[in-house]
SEDREN-556159 format. One record per residue (C-alpha): x, y, z. Coordinates in steps of 0.1 Angstrom, whole numbers, padded with zeros to 4 digits, always signed. Each point is the difference from the previous one (the first is absolute). Layout:
REM SEDREN-556159
XYZ
...
***
This chain:
REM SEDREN-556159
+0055+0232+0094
-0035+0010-0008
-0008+0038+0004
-0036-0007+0015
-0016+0002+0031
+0024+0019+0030
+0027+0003-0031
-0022+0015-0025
+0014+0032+0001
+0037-0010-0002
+0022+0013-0030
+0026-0026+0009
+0003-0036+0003
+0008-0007+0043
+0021-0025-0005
+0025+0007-0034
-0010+0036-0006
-0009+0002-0032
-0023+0021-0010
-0036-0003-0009
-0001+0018-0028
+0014+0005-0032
+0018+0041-0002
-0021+0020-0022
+0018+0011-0033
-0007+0034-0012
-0011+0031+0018
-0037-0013+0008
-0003+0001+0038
-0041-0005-0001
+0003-0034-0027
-0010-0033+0018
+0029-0025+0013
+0006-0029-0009
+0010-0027+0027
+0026-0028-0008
-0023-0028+0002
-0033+0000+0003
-0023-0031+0020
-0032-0005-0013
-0030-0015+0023
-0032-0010-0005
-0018-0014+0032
-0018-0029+0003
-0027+0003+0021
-0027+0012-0026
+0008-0023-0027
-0006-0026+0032
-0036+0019+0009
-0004-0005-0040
-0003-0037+0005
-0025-0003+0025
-0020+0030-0020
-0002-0022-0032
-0029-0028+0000
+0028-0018-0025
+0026-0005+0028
-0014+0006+0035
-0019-0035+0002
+0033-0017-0012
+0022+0020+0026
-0009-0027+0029
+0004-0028-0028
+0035-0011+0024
-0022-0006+0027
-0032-0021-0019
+0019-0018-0025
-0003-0043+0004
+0033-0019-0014
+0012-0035+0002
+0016-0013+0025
+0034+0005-0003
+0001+0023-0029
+0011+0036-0002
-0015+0022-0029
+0005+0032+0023
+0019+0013+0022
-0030+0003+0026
+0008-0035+0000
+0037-0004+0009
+0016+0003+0037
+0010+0033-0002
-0035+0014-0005
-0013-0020+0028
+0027+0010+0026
-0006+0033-0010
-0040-0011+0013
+0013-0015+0031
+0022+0029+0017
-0023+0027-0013
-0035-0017+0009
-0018+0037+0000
+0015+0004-0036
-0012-0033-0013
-0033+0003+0016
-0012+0022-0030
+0007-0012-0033
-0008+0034-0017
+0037+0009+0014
+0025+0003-0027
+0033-0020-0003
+0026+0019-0026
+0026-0014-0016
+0024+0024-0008
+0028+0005-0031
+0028+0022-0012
+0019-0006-0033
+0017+0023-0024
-0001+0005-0039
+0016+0022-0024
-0028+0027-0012
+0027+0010-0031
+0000-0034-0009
+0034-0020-0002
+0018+0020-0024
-0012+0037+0014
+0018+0017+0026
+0012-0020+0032
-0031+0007+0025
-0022-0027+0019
-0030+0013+0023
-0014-0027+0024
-0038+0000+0004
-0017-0016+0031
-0028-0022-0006
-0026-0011+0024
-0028-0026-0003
-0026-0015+0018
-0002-0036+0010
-0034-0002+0009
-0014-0006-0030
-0003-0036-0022
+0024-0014-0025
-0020+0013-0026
+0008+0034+0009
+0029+0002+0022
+0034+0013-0018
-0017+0014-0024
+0011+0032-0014
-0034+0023+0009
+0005-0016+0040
+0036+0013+0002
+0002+0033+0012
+0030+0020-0010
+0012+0024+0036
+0032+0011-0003
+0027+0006-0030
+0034+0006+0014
+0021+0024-0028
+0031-0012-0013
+0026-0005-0015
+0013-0030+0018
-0015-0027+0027
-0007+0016+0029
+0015-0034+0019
+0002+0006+0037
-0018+0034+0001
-0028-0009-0017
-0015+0003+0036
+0003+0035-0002
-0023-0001-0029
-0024-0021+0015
-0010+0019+0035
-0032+0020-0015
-0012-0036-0011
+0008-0018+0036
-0014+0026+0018
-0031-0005-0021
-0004-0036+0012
+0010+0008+0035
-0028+0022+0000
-0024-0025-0016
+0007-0025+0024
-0003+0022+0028
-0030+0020-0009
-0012-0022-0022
-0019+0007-0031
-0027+0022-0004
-0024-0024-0007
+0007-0019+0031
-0018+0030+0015
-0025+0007-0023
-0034-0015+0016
-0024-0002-0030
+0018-0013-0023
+0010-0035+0011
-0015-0011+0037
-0024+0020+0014
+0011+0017+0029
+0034-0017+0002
+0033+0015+0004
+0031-0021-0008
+0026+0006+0024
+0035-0014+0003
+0036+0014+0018
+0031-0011-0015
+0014-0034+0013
+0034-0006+0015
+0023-0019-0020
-0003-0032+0002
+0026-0016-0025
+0034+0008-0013
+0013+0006+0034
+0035-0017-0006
+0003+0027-0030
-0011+0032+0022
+0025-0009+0023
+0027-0002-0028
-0010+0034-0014
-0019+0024+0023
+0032+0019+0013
+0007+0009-0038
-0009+0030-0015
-0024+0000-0030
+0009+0018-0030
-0020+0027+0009
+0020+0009+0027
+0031-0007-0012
+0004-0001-0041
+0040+0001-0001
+0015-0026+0020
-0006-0040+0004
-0012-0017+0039
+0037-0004+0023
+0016-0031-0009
-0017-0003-0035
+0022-0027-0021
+0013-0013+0029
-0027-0010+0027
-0031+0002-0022
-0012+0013-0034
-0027+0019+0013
+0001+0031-0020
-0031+0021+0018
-0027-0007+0022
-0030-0004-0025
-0024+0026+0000
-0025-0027+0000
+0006-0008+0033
-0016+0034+0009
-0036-0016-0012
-0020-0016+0032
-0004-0037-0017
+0024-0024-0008
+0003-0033-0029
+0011-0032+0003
+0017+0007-0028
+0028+0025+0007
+0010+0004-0038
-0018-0013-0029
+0019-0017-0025
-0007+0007-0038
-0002-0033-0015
+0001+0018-0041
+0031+0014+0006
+0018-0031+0021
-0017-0023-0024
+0016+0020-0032
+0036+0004+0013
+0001-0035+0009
-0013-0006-0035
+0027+0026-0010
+0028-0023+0019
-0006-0033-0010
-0005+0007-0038
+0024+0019-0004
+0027-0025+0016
-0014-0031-0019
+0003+0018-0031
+0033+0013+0008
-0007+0036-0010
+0032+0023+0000
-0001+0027+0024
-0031-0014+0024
+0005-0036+0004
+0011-0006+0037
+0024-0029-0009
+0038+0020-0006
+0032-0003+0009
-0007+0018+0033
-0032-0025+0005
+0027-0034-0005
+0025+0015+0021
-0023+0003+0027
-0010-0032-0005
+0034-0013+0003
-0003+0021+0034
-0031-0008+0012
-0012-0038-0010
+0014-0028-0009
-0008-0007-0036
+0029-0006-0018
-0016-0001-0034
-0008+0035-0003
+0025+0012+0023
+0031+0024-0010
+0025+0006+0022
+0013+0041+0007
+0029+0000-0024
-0013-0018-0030
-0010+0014-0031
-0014-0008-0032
-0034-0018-0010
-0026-0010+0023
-0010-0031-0004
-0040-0008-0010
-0019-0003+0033
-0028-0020+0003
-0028+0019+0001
+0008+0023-0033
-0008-0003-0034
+0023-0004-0034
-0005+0019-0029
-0020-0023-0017
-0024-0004+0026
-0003+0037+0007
-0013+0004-0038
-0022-0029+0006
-0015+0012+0027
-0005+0038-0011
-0015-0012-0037
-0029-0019+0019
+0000+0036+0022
-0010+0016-0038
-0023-0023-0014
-0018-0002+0035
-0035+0010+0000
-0025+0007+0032
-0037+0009+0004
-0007+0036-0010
+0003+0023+0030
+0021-0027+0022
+0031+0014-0007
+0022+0022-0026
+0019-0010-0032
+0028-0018+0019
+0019+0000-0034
+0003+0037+0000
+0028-0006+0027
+0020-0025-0022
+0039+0007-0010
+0008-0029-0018
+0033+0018-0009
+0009+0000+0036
-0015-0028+0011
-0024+0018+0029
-0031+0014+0004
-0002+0039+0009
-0031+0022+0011
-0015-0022+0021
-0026+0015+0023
-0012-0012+0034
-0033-0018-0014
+0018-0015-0029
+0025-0013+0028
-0030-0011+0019
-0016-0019-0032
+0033-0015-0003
+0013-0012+0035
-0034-0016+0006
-0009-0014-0036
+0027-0005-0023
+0034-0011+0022
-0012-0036+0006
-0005-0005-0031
+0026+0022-0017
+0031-0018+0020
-0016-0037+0000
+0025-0015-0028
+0027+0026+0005
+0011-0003+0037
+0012-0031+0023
-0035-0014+0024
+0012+0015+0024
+0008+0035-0007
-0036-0004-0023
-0022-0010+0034
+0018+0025+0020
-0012+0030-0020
-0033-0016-0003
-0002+0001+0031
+0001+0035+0004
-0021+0006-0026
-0028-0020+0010
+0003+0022+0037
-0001+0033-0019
-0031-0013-0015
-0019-0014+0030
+0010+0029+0017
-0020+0023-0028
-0031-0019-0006
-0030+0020+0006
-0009-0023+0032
+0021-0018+0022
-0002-0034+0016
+0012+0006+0037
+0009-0032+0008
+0019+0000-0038
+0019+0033+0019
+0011-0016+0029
+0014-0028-0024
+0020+0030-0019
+0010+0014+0030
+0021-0034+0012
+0005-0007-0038
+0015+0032-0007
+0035-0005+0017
+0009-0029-0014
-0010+0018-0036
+0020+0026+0009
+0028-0023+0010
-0003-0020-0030
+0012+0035-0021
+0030-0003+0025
+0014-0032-0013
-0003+0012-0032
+0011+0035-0004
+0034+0015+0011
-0011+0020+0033
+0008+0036-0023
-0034-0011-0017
-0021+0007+0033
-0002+0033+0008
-0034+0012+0029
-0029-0008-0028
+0009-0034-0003
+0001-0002+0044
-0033+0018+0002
-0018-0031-0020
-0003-0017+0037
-0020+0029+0009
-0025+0001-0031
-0019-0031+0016
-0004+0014+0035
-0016+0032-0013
-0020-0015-0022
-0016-0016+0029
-0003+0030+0024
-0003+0025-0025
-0027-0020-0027
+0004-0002-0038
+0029+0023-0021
-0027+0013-0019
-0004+0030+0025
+0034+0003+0011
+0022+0000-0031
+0010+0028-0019
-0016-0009-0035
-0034+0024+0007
+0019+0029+0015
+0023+0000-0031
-0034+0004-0022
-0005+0028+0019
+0037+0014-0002
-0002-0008-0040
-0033+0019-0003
+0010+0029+0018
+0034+0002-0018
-0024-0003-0036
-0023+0030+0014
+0034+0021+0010
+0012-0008-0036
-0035+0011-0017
+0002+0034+0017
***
């Protein structure tokens, strides 16, 4: 719980009773206490004022609402479906374009740095969509609000964390921002008014959830017939905002994109200890399909034999040698070669952009004399999806193709693979296609900006 508000004056937590406080050593009854965990805020409403108070952003903050594209081509998200539902159930929203749409973000990083003590803080991010491509997502636009303490993810509760921040926007919508009142500034002698709408969408969710308790009220235990009837785990505390998304729950295509990455090259190469074809994986198959050639039934032991989709020895050198010698652009990606083993045959130290680099870029090409057609086509396939998905505009009509396309992808990974290879980031590829479309370009939805963000904050904790 947070000690705020009504509970401000508590000593101990309402719900677990522990206390607030850490006990005082020493006899020094006047010295200062120190609380368990501390949650810092910083609000968001003057850094929004800040943006209509600066001649460099205020003309660009109705640049959503002026901008001309092509027909049929998102470089925005002002341009996808989601935006323009949001315009057609809250008319007296969308009538202004001055009105600010937030995206929102929470991810964790290890201020000690990975080999200092075990702690991870989780700092919330905000930014502003109204603004162009040229300045959206950048790092001066995203406005840190909260940082939740450590020392572990705060998972389900993270709710509790996020109330001073939700009541913040439930009072911006409601009230509205200053400058909607301020009659000088921007239309002379208009006052923007608007109430908070009813809901509109999500209605089949609601149902599902709204007799739950949110983590706020209850932090312990999990919704009745949790793991039986239903995985709910709370009711959302962003259910208590006035506005609703066509998007219930946005899908972060870096990290999806690099453990699929981290799945199939690591089970063509065969690496020890994180390929997904084992014993286990052929047993199943045995189980599940009906493909006798890579099958092994319960009680056998001994060698597997070589599937069809993985890589010898030889081939495995072949392919991490070119990985050394290979050369990019300056600035497109980092020295790949860094992550060889050749001892070991694998690469190790991969992070999510040189997974990106790779997935979209190199796995045609890398696997086109090394694996059957088609095994080769099949994980083309995906990589060409990942990289229409990314581009920095999208063809809507290419989306639609990608969202009828994408199945069959999907199902072509199936006929390869044992079913142990598929695990929920390889399922949530059919979705990738449909948010693309509602919710516009990757570009301001995936986690590569906010991680800049993490990374310089982490660098400034590590200065001091």
């Amino acid at each position: 719980m947070l000690f705020w508000k009504d509970d401000k004056h508590l000593e101990f937590c309402k719900f677990c009773g522990h206390a607030r406080y850490k006990p005082v050593k020493g006899q020094k009854p006047r010295r200062k206490r120190s609380a368990y965990a501390t949650l810092r805020y910083l609000p968001i409403t003057p850094r929004l004022q800040r943006l209509y108070a600066s001649n460099t952003t205020a003309e660009y903050m109705s640049w959503h609402a002026t901008h001309e594209t092509e027909n049929g081509v998102m470089c925005h998200p002002s341009d996808a479906e989601a935006w323009k539902y949001f315009d057609d159930t809250h008319p007296d929203f969308a009538i202004e374009p001055r009105n600010v749409r937030l995206g929102l973000c929470a991810d964790g990083f290890a201020p000690n740095g990975q080999y200092g003590k075990s702690y991870s803080c989780w700092p919330v991010i905000i930014t502003p969509y109204n603004l162009p491509p040229g300045m959206c997502m950048k790092p001066k636009y995203m406005f840190l609000s909260l940082i939740i303490p450590g020392p572990a993810n705060p998972k389900r509760l993270i709710d509790v964390y996020l109330q001073p921040l939700i009541e913040e926007l439930v009072q911006l919508w409601q009230v509205g921002h200053p400058y909607r009142r301020n009659k000088r500034a921007f239309t002379k002698g208009r006052v923007e008014k608007n109430e908070a709408p009813p809901r509109s969408n999500g209605e089949e969710v609601w149902h599902s959830v709204r007799y739950f308790k949110s983590a706020i009220e209850d932090p312990v235990s999990y919704p009745p017939g949790y793991g039986i009837e239903h995985k709910w785990t709370k009711r959302s505390i962003f259910w208590d905002l006035p506005s609703t998304n066509m998007i219930r729950h946005n899908l972060d295509v870096m990290h999806i994109e690099k453990n699929v990455f981290d799945n199939i090259f690591n089970t063509v190469m065969n690496i020890k200890g994180k390929t997904k074809d084992n014993l286990n994986a052929r047993k199943d198959v045995e189980i599940i399909c009906d493909r006798p050639e890579i099958a092994i039934s319960g009680d056998r032991l001994g060698k597997m034999t070589k599937a069809v989709y993985t890589l010898d020895r030889d081939q495995k050198r072949k392919i991490l040698e070119w990985i050394k010698v290979l050369r990019f652009p300056d600035g497109y990606t980092s020295n790949l070669g860094r992550c060889i083993d050749l001892n070991e045959l694998k690469l190790h130290g991969m992070k999510s952009h040189d997974c990106h680099v790779f997935m979209e870029r190199l796995i045609p090409t890398a696997f086109r004399e090394m694996l059957s057609e088609f095994v080769w086509n099949a994980l083309t396939e995906v990589s060409l999806l990942f990289q229409a998905i990314s581009s920095a505009t999208l063809d809507i009509n290419k989306v639609k193709e990608l969202e009828e396309s994408v199945a069959i992808i999907v199902c072509n990974l199936e006929k390869i693979f044992p079913p142990a290879f598929f695990d929920s980031m390889e399922h949530l590829l059919v979705h990738l296609p449909y948010e693309a479309r509602v919710g516009g370009p990757v570009q301001y939805r995936w986690m590569y900006p906010f991680e800049c963000v993490d990374k310089v904050n982490e660098m400034n904790v590590l200065m001091k």
